[in-house]
VOBA-1610 file (N, C-alpha, C; in pm, whole numbers, padded with zeros to 5 digits, always signed):
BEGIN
Unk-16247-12800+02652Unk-16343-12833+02754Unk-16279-12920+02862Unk-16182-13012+02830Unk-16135-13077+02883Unk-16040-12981+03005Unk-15951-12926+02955Unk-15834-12798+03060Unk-15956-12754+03138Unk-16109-12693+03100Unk-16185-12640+03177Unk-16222-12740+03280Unk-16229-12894+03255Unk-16278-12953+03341Unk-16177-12980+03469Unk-16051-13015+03415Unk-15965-13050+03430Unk-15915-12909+03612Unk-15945-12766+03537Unk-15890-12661+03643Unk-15974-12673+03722Unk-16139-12698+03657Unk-16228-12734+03785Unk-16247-12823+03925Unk-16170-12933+03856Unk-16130-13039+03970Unk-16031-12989+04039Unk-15934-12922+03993Unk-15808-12885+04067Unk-15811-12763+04205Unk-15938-12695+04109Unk-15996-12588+04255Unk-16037-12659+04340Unk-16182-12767+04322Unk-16273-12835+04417Unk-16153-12896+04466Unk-16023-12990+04431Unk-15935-13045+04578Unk-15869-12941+04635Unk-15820-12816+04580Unk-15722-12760+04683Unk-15851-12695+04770Unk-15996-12687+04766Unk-16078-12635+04834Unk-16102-12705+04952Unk-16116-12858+04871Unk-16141-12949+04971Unk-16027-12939+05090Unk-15894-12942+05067Unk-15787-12977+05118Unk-15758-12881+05239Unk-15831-12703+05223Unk-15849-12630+05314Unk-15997-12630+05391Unk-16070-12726+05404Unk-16186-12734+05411Unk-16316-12648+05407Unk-16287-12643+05232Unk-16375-12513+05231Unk-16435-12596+05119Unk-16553-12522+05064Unk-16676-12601+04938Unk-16639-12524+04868Unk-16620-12558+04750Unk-16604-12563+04599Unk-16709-12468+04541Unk-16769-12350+04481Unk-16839-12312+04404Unk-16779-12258+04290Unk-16892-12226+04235Unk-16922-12154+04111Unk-16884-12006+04170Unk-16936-11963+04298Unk-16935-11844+04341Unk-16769-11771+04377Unk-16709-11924+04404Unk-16531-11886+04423Unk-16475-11832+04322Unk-16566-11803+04181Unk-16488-11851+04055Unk-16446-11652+04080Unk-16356-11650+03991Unk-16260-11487+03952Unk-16247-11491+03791Unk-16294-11342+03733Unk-16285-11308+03649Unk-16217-11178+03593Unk-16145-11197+03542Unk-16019-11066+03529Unk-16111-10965+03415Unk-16148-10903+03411Unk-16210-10845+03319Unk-16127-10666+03206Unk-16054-10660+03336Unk-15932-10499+03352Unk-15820-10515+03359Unk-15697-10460+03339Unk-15603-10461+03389Unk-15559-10363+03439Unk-15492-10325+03555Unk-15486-10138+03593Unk-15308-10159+03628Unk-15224-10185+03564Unk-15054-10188+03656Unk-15012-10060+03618Unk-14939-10073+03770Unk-14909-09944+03845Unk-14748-09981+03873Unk-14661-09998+03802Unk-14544-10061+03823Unk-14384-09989+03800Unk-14329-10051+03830Unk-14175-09968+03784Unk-14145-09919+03674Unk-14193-10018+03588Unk-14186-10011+03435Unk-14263-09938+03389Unk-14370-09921+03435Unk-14460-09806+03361Unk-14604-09852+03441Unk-14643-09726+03401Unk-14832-09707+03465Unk-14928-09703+03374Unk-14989-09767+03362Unk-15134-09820+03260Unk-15073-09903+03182Unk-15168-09965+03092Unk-15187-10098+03028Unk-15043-10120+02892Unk-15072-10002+02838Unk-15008-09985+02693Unk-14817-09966+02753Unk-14819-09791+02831Unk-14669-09829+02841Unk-14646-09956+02876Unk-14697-09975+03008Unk-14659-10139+03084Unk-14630-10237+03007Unk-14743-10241+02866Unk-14680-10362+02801Unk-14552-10352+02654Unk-14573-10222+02646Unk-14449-10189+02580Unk-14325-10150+02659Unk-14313-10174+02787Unk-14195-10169+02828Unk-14155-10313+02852Unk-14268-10409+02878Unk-14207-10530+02860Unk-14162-10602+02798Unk-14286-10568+02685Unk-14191-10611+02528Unk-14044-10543+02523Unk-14028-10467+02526Unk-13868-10433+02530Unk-13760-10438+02635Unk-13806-10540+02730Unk-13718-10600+02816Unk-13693-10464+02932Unk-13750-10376+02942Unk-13716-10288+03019Unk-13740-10321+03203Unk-13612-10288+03253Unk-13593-10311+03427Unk-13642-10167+03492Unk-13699-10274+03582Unk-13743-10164+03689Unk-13622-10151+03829Unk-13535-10237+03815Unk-13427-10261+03963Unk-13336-10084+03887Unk-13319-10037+03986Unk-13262-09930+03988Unk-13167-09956+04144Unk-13045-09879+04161Unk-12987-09893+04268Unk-13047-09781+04384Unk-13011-09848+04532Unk-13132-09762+04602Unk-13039-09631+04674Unk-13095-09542+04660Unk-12955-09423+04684Unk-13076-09314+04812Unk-13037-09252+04920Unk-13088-09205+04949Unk-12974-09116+05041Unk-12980-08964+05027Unk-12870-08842+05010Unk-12821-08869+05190Unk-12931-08889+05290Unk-12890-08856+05415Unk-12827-08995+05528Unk-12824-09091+05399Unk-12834-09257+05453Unk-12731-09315+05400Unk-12644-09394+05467Unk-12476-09453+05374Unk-12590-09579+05360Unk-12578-09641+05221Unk-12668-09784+05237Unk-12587-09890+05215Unk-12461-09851+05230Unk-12324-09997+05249Unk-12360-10059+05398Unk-12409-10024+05519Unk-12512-10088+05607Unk-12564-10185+05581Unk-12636-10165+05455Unk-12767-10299+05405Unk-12711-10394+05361Unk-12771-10507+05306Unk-12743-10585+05221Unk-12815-10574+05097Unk-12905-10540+05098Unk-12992-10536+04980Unk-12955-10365+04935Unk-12955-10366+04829Unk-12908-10202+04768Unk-12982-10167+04632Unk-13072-10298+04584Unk-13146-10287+04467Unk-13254-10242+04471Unk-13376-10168+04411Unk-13536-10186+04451Unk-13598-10174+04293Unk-13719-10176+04316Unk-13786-10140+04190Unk-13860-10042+04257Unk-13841-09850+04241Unk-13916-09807+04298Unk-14053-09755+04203Unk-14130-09708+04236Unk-14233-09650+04111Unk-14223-09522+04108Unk-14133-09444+04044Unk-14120-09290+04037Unk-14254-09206+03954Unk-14214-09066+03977Unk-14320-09002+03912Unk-14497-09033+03932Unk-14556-09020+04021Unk-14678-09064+04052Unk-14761-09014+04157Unk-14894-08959+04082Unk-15002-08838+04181Unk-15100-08918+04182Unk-15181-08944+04264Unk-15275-08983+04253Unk-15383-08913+04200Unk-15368-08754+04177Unk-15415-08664+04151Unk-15480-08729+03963Unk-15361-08784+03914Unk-15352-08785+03802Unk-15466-08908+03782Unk-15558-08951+03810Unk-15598-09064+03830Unk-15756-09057+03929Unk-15745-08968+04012Unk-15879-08949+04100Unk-15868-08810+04087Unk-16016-08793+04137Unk-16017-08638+04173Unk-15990-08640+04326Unk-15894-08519+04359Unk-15850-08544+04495Unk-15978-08466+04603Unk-15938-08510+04687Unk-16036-08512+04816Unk-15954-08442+04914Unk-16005-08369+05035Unk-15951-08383+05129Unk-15906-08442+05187Unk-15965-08591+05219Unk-15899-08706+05322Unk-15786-08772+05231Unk-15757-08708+05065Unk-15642-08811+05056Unk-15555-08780+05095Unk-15511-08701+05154Unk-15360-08668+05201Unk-15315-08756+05332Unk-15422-08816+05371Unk-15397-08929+05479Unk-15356-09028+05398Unk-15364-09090+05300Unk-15401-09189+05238Unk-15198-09272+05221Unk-15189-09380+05255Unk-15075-09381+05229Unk-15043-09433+05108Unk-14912-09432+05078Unk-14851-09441+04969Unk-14891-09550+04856Unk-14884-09677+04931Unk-14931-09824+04853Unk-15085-09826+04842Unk-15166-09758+04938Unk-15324-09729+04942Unk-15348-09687+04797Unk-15266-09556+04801Unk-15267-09452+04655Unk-15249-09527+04505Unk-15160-09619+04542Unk-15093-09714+04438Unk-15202-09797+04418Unk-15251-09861+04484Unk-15398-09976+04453Unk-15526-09871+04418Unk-15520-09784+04441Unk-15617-09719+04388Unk-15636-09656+04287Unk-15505-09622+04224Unk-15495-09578+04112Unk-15520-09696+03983Unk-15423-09813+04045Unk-15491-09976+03960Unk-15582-09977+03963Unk-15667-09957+04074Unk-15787-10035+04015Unk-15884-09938+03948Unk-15866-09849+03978Unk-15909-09714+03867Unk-15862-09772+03720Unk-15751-09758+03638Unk-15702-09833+03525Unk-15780-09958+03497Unk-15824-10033+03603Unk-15868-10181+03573Unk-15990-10158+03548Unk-16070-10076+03591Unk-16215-10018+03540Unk-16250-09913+03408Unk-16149-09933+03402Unk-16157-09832+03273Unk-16104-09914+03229Unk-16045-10017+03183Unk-15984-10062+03072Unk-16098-10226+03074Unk-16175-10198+03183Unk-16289-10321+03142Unk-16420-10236+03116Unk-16378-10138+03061Unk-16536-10008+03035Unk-16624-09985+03120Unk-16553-10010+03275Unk-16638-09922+03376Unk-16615-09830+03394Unk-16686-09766+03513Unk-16674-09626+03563Unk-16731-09691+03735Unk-16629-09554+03802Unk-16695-09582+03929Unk-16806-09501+03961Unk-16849-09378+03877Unk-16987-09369+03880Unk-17117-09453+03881Unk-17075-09533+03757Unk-17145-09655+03717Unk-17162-09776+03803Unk-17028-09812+03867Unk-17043-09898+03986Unk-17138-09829+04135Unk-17114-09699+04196Unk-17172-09669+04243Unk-17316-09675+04267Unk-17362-09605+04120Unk-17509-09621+04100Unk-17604-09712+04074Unk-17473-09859+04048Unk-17574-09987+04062Unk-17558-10022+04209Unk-17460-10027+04262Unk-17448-10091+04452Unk-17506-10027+04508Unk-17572-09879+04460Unk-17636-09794+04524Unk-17490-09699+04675Unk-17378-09746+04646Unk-17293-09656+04712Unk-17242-09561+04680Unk-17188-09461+04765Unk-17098-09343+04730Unk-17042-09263+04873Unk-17040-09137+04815Unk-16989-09036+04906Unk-17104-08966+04940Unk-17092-08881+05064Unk-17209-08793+05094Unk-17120-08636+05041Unk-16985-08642+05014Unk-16973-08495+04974Unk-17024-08430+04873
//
């Protein structure tokens, strides 16, 4: 009770300190987890690749580009990945860019792994699609 009281004060000053008020309403609750990462995509690989120390830095190679230019030559890229696999696709996703696709597929994972559905969210906010 004490750590609880303790993080509570620590929000209300850094709130204060940006001059903003302190609520109950600021508070965040993680309820999902959806990672979408180098190491792996959804909950289980993700955390069995961490448990086993597995890297996502791969060297960055690209066929039409010398990258002795750069300085940086490392990345963590996220290979293998549809969004298909994850939403039902739409027409407008093909606009959709790359990191868009990537947060959307998380937070898809993060609703399902806190036993939602975005049906379910829909039909309580009363939002959706007209297609």
């Amino acid at each position: 009770m004490k750590d609880r009281q303790r993080n509570h004060d620590r929000a209300r000053k850094i709130a204060s300190n940006r001059g903003e008020k302190s609520t109950v309403k600021n508070r965040v609750v993680i309820t999902g987890v959806g990672p979408v990462s180098p190491i792996g995509i959804g909950k289980e690989v993700y955390w069995d690749a961490l448990l086993s120390g597995k890297s996502g830095a791969k060297p960055i190679t690209f066929e039409e580009c010398d990258m002795n230019q750069y300085a940086t030559k490392i990345a963590c890229p996220i290979g293998k990945f549809s969004l298909g696999d994850f939403l039902q696709k739409t027409k407008d996703a093909k606009y959709l860019g790359r990191t868009t696709q990537l947060a959307m597929a998380g937070a898809k994972l993060a609703l399902e792994d806190a036993g939602l559905s975005l049906e379910r969210l829909e039909a309580t906010t009363g939002r959706g699609t007209t297609e």
